[in-house]
SEKOLDO-87020 format. One record per residue (C-alpha): x, y, z; residue number from 1; chain. Coordinates in Angstrom, 2 decimals. Last residue first. Example, Ala and Ser with C-alpha at 12.3 -4.5 7.8 and 13.67 -1.06 7.14 Angstrom:
2
> X/Y/Z/i/ch
> 13.67/-1.06/7.14/2/A
> 12.30/-4.50/7.80/1/A
END
This chain:
229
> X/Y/Z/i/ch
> 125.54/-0.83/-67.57/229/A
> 129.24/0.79/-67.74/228/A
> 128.95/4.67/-68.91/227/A
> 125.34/4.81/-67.24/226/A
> 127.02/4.22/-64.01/225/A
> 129.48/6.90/-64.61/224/A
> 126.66/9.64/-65.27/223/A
> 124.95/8.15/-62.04/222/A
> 127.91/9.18/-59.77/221/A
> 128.61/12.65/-61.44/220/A
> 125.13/13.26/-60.52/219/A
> 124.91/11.95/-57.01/218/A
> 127.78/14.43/-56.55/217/A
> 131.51/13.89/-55.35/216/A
> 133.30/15.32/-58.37/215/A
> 135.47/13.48/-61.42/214/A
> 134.04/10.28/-60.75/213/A
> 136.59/7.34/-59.12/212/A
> 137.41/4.34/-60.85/211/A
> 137.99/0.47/-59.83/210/A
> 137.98/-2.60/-61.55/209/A
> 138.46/-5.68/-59.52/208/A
> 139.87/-6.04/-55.71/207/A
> 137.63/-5.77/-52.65/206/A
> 140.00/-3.46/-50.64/205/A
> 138.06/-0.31/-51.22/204/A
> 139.11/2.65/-48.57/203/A
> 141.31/4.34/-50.48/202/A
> 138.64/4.71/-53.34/201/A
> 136.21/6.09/-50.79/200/A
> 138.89/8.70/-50.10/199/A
> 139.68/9.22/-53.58/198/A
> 136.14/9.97/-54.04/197/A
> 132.03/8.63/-54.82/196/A
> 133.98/5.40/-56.17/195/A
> 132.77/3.68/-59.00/194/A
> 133.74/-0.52/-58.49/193/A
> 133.80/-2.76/-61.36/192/A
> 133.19/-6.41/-60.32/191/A
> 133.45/-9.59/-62.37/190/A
> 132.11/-12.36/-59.19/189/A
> 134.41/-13.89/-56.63/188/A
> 133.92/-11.81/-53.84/187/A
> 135.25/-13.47/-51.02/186/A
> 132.91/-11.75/-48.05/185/A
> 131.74/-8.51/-46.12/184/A
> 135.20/-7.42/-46.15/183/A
> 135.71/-5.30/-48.66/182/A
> 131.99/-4.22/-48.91/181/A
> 132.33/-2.67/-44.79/180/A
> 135.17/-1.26/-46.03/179/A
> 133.74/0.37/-49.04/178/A
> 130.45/1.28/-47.36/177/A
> 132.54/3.14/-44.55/176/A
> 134.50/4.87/-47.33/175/A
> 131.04/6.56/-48.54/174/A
> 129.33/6.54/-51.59/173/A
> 130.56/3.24/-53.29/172/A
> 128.90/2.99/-56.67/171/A
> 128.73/-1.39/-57.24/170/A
> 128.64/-2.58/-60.88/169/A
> 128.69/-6.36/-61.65/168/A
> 129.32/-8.83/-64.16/167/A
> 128.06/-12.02/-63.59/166/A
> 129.66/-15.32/-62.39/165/A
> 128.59/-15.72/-58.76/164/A
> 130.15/-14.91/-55.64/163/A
> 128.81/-11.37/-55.59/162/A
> 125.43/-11.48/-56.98/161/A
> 125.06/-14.59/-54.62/160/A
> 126.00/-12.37/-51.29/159/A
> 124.01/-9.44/-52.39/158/A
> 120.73/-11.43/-52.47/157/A
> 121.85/-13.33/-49.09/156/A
> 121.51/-9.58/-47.62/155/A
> 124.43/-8.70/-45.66/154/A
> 124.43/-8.19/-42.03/153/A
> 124.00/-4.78/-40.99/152/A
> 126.49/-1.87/-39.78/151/A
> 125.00/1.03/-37.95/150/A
> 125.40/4.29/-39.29/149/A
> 124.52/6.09/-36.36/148/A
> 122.58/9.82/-35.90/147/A
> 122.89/13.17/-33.82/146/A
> 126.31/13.11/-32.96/145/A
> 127.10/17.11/-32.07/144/A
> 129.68/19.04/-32.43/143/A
> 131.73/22.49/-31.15/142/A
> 133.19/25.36/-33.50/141/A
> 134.93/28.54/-32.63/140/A
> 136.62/28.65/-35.93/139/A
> 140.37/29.98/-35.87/138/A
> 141.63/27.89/-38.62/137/A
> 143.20/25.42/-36.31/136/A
> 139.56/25.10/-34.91/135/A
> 137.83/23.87/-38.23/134/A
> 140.36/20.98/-38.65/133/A
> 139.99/20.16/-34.73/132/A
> 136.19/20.00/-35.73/131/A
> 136.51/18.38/-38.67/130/A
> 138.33/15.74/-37.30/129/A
> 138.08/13.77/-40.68/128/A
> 136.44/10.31/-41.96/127/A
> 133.68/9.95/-39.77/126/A
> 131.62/7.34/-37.95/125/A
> 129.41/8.59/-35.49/124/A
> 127.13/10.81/-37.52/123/A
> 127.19/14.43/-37.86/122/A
> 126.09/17.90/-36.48/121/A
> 129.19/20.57/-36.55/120/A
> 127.59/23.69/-34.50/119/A
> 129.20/27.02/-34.80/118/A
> 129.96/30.40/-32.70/117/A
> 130.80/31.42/-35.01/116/A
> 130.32/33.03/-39.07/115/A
> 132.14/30.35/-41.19/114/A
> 133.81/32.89/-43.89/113/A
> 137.41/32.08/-42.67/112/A
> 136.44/28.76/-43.25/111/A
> 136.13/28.66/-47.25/110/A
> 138.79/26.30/-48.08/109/A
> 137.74/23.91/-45.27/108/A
> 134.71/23.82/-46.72/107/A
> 135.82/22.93/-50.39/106/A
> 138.16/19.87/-48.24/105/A
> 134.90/18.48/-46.62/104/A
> 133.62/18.02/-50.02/103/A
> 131.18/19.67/-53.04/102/A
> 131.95/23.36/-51.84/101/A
> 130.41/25.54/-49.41/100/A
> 126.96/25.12/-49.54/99/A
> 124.41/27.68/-48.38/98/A
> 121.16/27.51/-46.46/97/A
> 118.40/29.47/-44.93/96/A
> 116.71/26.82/-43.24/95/A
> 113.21/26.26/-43.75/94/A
> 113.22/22.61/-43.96/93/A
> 112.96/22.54/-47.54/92/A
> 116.66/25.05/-47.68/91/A
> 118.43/22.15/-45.61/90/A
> 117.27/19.89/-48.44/89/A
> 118.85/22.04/-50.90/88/A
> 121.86/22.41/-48.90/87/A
> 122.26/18.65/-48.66/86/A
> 122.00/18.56/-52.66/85/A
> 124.04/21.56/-53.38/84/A
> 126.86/20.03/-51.51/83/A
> 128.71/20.17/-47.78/82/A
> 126.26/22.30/-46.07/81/A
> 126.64/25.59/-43.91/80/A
> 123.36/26.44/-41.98/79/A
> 121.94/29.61/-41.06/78/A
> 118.59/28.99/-38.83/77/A
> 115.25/30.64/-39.97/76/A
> 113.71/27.05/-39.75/75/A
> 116.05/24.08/-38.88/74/A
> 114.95/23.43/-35.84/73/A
> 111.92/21.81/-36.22/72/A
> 112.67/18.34/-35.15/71/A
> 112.10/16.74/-38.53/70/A
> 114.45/19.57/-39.60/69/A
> 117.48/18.73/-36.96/68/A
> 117.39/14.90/-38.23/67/A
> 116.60/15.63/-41.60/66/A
> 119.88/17.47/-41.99/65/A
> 121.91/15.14/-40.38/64/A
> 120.73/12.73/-42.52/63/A
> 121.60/15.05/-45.21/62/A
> 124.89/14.68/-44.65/61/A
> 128.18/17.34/-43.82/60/A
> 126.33/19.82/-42.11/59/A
> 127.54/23.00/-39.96/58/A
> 125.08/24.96/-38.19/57/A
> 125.77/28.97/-37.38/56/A
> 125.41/31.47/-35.02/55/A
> 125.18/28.84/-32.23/54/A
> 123.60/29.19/-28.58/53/A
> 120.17/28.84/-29.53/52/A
> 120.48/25.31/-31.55/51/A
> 119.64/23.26/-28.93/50/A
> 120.92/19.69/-29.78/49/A
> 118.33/16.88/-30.79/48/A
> 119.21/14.44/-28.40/47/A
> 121.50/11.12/-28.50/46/A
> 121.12/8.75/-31.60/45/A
> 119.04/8.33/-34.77/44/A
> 119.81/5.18/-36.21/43/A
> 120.67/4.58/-40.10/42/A
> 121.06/1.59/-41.30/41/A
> 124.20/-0.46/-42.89/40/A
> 125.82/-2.46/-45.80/39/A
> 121.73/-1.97/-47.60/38/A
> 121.43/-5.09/-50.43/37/A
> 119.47/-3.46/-53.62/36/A
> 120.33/-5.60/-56.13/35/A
> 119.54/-4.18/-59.16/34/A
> 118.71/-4.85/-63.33/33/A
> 118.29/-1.54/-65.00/32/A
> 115.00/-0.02/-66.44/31/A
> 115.63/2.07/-69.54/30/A
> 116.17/6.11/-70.45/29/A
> 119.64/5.75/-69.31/28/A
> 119.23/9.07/-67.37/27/A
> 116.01/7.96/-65.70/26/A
> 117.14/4.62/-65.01/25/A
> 120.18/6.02/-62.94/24/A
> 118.03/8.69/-61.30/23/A
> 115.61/5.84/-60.18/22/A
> 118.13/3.36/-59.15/21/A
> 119.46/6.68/-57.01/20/A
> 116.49/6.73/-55.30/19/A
> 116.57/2.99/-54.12/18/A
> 119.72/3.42/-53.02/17/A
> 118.94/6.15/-50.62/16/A
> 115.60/5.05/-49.77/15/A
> 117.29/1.42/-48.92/14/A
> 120.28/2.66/-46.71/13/A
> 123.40/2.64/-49.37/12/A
> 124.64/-0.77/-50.74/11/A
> 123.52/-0.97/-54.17/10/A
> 124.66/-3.19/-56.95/9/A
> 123.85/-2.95/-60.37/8/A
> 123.99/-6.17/-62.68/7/A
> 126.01/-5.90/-65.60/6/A
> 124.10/-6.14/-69.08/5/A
> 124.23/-9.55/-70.83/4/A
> 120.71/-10.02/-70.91/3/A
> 120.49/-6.82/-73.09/2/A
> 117.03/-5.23/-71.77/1/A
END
């Protein structure tokens, strides 16, 4: 490998970003030189909601996904996902699963076809008001936190790449991530940020190079990556 290749940088929970080292490499063809240094964890939280009550279940994440299907309560249930991928997963766990658009905005577009009464299950730390979104469009919608994404100190791995001299790459999947990279320290180092949206994009404060891919997939994120490493 060219010694002079940026390093990659990855900040999602380590199964996510250690997956998505493996799609990178995969569509490079080559092994690529990683930090894998996790910004936060996830934590399941509060009950597994009963599902008996709602017509449909509305999903943003796929860790909202595995937390109702490791339960068992995914199976024969309609669910509305946000992406292919989360409705894929939704769709392993018995669910009989669609996905209306690639972002919060392509569901919002398509509520008049949400079937109620409906279930939002999420994390604690989002973005939009979905459910007041949802409900000025006539959707009879409630939610549910079922996980955390708790914050985590980081790793003194990350910390060198950062205030050292190399060039680095860092995909930002979530605006969280980009705050919580902002201002996790000086970052002194050649950095070129790929941002997962605009939102995400908003959210970065950490200076250098920044770009955001043309649609919020895992795909669109790795094809960008493979354009810079």
């Amino acid at each position: 490998m060219d010694d002079a290749s940026p390093i990659l940088l990855l900040t999602r929970p380590d199964p996510q970003s250690r997956a998505f080292l493996a799609e990178c490499e995969a569509a490079i063809g080559r092994r690529i030189s990683a930090v894998v240094a996790p910004l936060m964890q996830i934590v399941d939280v509060g009950d597994v909601p009963d599902l008996t009550d709602f017509r449909t279940v509305i999903v943003t994440s796929s860790h909202a996904v595995r937390r109702l299907g490791e339960a068992g309560f995914l199976r024969g249930q309609i669910v509305v996902c946000v992406g292919e991928t989360t409705a894929l997963l939704a769709r392993k766990y018995g669910a009989d699963a669609i996905a209306f658009g690639l972002d919060v905005d392509g569901l919002l577009a398509r509520a008049s076809e949400l079937v109620g009464p409906c279930l939002y299950v999420r994390g604690r730390h989002i973005r939009l008001d979905l459910v007041t979104a949802l409900r000025t469009r006539g959707v009879q919608v409630e939610e549910a936190v079922v996980y955390d994404q708790v914050a985590q100190p980081f790793s003194r791995a990350g910390e060198a790449l950062l205030s050292g001299t190399e060039e680095v790459v860092v995909p930002l999947f979530s605006a969280r991530s980009a705050e919580l990279l902002s201002r996790s320290l000086d970052i002194r180092a050649p950095i070129t940020v790929i941002a997962m949206s605009n939102a995400v994009a908003a959210a970065w404060t950490g200076g250098g190079t920044l770009c955001v891919v043309a649609e919020p997939t895992s795909a669109a994120m790795c094809a960008a990556v493979a354009q810079v490493i």
